[in-house]
Structures are given as C-alpha cells and as structure tokens.
C-alpha positions in Angstrom: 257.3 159.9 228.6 259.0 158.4 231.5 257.2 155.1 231.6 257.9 154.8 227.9 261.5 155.2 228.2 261.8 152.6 230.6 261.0 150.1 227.8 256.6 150.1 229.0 254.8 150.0 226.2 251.1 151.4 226.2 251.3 154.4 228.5 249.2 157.7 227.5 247.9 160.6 229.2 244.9 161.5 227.6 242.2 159.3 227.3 238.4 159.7 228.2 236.6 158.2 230.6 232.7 158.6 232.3 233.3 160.0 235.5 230.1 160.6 236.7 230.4 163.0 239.6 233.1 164.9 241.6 233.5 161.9 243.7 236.7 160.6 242.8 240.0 161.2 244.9 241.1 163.3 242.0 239.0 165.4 242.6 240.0 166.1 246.3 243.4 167.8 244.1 241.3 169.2 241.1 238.6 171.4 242.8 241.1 172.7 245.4 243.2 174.4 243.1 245.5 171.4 242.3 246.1 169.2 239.9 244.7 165.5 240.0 245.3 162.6 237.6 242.5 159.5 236.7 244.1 156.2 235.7 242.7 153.0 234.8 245.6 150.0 234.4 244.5 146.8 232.0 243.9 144.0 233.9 242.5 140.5 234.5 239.0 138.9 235.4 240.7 135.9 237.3 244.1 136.3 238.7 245.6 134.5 236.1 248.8 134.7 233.9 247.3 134.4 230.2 247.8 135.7 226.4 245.2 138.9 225.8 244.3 140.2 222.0 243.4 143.4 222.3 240.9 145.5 220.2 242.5 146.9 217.4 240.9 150.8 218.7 243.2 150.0 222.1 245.9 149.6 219.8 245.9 152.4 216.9 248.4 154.7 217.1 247.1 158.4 217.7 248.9 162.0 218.7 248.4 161.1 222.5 249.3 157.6 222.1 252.6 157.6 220.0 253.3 154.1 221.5 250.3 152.2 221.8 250.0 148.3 223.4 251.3 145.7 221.9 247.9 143.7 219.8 248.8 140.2 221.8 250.9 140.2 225.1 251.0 137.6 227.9 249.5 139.3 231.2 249.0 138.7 235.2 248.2 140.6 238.5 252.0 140.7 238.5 252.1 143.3 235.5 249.3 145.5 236.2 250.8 146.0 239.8 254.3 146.6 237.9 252.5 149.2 235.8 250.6 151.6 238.4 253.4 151.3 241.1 256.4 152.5 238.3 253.4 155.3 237.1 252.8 156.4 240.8 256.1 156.7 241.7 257.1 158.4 238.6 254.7 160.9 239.2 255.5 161.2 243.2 259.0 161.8 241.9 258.2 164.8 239.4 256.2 166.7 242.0 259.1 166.5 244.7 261.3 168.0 242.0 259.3 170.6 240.6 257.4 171.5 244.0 258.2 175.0 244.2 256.4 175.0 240.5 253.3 173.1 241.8 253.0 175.4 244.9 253.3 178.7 243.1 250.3 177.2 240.6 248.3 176.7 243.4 248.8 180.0 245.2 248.2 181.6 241.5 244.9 179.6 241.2 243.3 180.7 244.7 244.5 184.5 244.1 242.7 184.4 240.8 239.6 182.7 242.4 239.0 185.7 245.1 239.5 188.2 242.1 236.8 186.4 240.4 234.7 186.5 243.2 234.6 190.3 242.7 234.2 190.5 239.3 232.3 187.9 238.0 228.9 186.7 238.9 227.8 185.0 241.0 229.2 186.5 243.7 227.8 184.6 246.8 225.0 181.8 247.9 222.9 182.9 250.2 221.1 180.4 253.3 218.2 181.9 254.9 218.7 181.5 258.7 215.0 180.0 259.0 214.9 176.7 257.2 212.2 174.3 257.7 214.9 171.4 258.0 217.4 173.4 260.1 219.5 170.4 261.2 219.8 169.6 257.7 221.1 173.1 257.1 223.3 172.9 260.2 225.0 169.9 258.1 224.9 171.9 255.0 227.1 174.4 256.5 229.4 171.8 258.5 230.1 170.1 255.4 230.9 173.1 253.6 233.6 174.0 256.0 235.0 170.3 256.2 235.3 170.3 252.8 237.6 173.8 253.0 234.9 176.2 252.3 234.5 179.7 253.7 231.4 180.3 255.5 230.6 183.5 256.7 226.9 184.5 259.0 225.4 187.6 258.7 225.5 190.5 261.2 222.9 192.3 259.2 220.0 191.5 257.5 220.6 191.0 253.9 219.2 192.7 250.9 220.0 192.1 247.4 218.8 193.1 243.7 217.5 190.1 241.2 217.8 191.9 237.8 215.2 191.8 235.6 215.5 189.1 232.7 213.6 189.7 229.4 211.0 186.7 227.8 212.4 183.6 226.6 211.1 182.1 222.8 208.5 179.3 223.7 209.1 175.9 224.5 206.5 172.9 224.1 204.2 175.8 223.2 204.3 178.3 226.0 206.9 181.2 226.3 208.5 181.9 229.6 207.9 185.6 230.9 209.3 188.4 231.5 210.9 188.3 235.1 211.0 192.0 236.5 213.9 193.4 238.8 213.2 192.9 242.5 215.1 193.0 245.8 215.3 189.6 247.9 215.9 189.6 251.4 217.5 187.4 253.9 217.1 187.6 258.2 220.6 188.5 260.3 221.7 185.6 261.0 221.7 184.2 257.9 225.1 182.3 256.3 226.7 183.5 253.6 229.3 181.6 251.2 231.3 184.2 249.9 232.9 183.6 246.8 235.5 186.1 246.6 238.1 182.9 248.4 240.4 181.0 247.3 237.8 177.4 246.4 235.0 179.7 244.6 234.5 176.9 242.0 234.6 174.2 244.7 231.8 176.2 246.3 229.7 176.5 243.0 230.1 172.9 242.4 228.6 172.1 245.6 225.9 174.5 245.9 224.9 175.3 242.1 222.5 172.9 239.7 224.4 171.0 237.3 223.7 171.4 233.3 224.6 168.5 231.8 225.5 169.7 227.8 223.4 169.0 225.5 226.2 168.2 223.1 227.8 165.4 225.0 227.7 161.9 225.3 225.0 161.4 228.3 226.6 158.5 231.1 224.4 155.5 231.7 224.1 156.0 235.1 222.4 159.2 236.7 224.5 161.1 239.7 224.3 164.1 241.7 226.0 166.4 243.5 223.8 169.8 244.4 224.0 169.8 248.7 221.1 172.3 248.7 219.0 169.8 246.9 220.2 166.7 248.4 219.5 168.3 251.7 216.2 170.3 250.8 217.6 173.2 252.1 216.9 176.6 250.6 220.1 178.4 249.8 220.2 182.0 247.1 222.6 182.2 244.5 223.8 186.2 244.7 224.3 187.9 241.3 224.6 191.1 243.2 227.9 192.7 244.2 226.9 194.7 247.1 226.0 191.5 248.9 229.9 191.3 249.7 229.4 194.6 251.6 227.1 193.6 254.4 228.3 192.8 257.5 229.0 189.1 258.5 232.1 187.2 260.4 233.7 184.3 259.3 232.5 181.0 261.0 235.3 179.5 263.1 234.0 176.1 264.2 230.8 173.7 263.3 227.6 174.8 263.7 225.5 173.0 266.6 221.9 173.6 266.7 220.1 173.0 270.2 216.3 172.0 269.9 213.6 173.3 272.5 210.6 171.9 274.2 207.8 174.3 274.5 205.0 174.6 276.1 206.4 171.6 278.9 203.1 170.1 280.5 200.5 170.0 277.9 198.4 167.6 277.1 200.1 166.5 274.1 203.3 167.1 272.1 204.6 167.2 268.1 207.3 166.6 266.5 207.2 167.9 263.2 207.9 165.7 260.2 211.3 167.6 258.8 211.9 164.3 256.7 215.4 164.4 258.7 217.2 161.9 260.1 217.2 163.1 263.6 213.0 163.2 263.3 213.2 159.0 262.4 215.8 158.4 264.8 213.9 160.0 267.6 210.8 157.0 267.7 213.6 154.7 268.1 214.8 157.1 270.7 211.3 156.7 272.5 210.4 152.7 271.3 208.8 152.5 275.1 206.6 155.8 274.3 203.1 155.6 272.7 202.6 158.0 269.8 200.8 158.8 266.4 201.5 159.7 262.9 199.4 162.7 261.5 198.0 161.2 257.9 197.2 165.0 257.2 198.6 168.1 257.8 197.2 170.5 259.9 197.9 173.7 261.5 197.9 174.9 265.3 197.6 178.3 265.8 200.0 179.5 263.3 202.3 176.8 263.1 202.1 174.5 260.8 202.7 170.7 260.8 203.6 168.0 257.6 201.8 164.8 257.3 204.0 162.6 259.6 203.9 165.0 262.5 204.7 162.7 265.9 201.6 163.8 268.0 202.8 162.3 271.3 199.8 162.2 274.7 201.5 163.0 277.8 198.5 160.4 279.2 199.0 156.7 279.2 203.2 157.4 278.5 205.8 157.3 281.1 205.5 159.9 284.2 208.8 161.5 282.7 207.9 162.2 278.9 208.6 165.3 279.3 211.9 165.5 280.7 212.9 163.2 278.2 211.7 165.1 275.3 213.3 168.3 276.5 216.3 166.4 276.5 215.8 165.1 272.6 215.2 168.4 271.6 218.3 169.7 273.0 220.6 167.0 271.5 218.7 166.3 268.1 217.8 169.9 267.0 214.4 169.2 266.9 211.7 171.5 268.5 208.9 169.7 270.1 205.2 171.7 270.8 203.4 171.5 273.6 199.5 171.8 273.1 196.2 171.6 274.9 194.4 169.7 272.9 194.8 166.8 270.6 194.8 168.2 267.0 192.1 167.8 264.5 
C-alpha cells in the first residue's frame, strides 16, 4: 500500500490480535458506525539501537503480507516512531480525501440500524423504574447517554409478550423445560432503550450477555463488558415489537436521583446496604456519628433490609443527626428510615 511504496518494508493490514473487550479507542469509531483501525508497531525492550532476527512466522510471505519484514534488520525508538507517524498520517490523509465517502457510510450504517430496530429482534431493553440499587441505575442510564445512546422513559406502563420456547435436549443429565408464553410488565416511569436508532449494536453490546464462541481461541485473561451486570441493575431485553408503541419521551439531560429521610425524629435510622458506592461513602460522610452494621437481614414492617444495613441511634449522636442525614439522602440518592425501635 502506501507505506510499502515509500520503500517500508513489513506493513500489513490484517493480522490478529486478542483484544479482550470493547475498550480500545478503536472502538470509540467501530461501534458508532465508523471505521476504526488496531495497530501494534515492532519495537524495543531498552531504548536502544540494535540488530533483531525475527521469527521466521513474522516473516513468511502470505496473501495479506505480500511484503513481509526483512529476517535481520538494525532497529531503535527512532524507527518505530518513523513507522506509526508515516502510517498515521497516511491514513489522516486518505480520510480527508475521501470524506464525503466516509460520511455517506456512516449515515448508511445508522439508517440501517433504526430499520433493524423494527424488524429484527430484539427490539428494546427494558429498566424497571424500581431498582433496589437505584443510584446505580441512575448511572446506568447517564452512561448510556454519554456514551451516545438513546434513552427514552415511559409515559405508560409497559406490557410485553415473552414467547413461549419449546424444551431443550439435556445437559449434565437434566433437560431444560418448556418455557410457556407470558406477558411481563414494567411501572410508568420506567426507561426504555429503544433500538430502532442509529447505535442499536452499541446498545446491545453494552446491555446484552456476551457468548464467547465455542470455536475460538479463548484469551488468557477474563473481561467484561455487560453494564446491567457490572451494576446489578435489572434491565429486560424486548423481543416484542409493540413495545415501540407505548408511550415514552426521549430523555434530554442526566438523570439525578434525590434521596429522602423518613420518618425524621425516630428513635433510630437505616440505611440500607445497596452494595453502592454512595452507601460506603456515607460512614465516611458521618466518621463523628456512632452507628452499627446489621450481621442479618431483617425486615420492618414491610421493608426489607440486607445484611450491612447502617442502623444509626438518634441517642448518644450529635443533636443534629437528623438534619444532616436528610441532607445525605438528598445529595447521595440514598433513602434513610426512620423507626421506633431498634430492630431485632
């Protein structure tokens, strides 16, 4: 190509590579209907100048590397800067000249996402307003949008059909059942990740489960990308069609979450143990205030509370505990009960 005409042996464009997860700054391009490139330029352990042999599979010639590196070649620093600066700039020079080509591709890309959208399953994901770690679905749905993703709320509650899927052959012995058709349900209020827009596999990369095939070459190292999982936050992949019908509007700016105190003057207060980071931050928050750690859960009345729970005496702590717990709530997220009694 153009590196190879310019007298630079060893350049080829199709190599393989373990690239783990979607966390490269390829990737930025790639899952935004673009077109990202992953190079890696021979170099050095030391920064010096010195004669390399190379191994003879970096130097075979194949059908994507009709001019392969030399088998012995005196290196530095110096050359492997040469290298990736005259490859970057080539290719900075052949999207200037052929933008209108690049742009069109992308425009053609994002109308054929929304199309699929409609026509191909799945055709949403689905986050149930009530989430027992609601701040961490708050940051869900902020990341979704800073990363260029759609995210609509409900204006309606949601109803969709699950169709039924027939017995699988057994595995380690047991067969899995029959699932039957049914109709899930989500409140108003509720968010909704359309995938009828223009980054539908962006959003199916970050929301879906990830099978690895059972084909390929396993990496050594294990990653992961699923945000529902990495946030333990419950979010429905839609298989249904109609779900695009409901009512919802798009949301237009970051979603901020406002904890509450209630119950102010009790004898006691909890803090549920939402495994957040807002919840560990908060006895930092309150070094000064004296508190326990439930080594059970429990339940009072019908709320329930994990083993962790911050059970916090309004007796022996400062006079203004409670003011200053209203306040946390309000900037954390968290809701903090008031109760009459410590619990058992």
């Amino acid at each position: 190509t153009e590196l190879t005409r310019r007298g630079m042996p060893g350049v080829w464009t199709h190599g393989f590579y373990t690239g783990w997860a979607a966390n490269y700054l390829i990737w930025m391009a790639n899952n935004r209907n673009s077109i990202g490139r992953f190079y890696e330029t021979f170099g050095n352990s030391v920064p010096d100048t010195k004669e390399r042999k190379l191994q003879k599979r970096q130097t075979s010639r194949e059908w994507y590397r009709p001019n392969p590196p030399l088998e012995k070649v005196m290196w530095s620093f110096r050359n492997n800067t040469n290298y990736m600066e005259s490859g970057v700039l080539t290719a900075l020079n052949y999207v200037a000249t052929h933008g209108k080509r690049f742009l069109e591709n992308f425009y053609i890309k994002s109308k054929k996402s929304i199309e699929r959208g409609k026509t191909e399953k799945p055709h949403a994901y689905v986050i149930p307003r009530d989430q027992r770690r609601k701040v961490a679905t708050a940051h869900l749905i902020n990341l979704l949008r800073l990363q260029g993703v759609e995210v609509h709320q409900a204006d309606q509650k949601l109803t969709w059909e699950v169709k039924a899927k027939p017995s699988k052959a057994a595995t380690n012995g047991k067969a899995k059942k029959e699932e039957k058709a049914r109709r899930l349900s989500a409140p108003k209020g509720s968010y909704v990740v359309r995938l009828d827009q223009p980054y539908r596999t962006l959003a199916q990369i970050l929301l879906d489960r990830q099978n690895f095939p059972q084909n390929a070459n396993p990496p050594y190292d294990d990653t992961g990308w699923s945000l529902p999982l990495l946030h333990q936050v419950e979010v429905k992949k839609v298989d249904d069609p109609a779900i695009l019908q409901a009512r919802m509007h798009l949301v237009s700016e970051d979603v901020r979450l406002h904890g509450q105190l209630l119950n102010k003057g009790r004898a006691f207060y909890i803090v549920n143990n939402t495994t957040e980071n807002e919840f560990a931050a908060l006895r930092f928050k309150l070094a000064d205030v004296s508190m326990q750690a439930a080594e059970e859960p429990f339940t009072v009345g019908k709320r329930s509370f994990a083993a962790g729970s911050y059970i916090v005496p309004a007796k022996g702590n400062p006079a203004d505990l409670a003011d200053r717990l209203e306040k946390l709530a309000a900037e954390t997220g968290l809701d903090i009960v008031g109760v009459k009694k410590r619990p058992e």
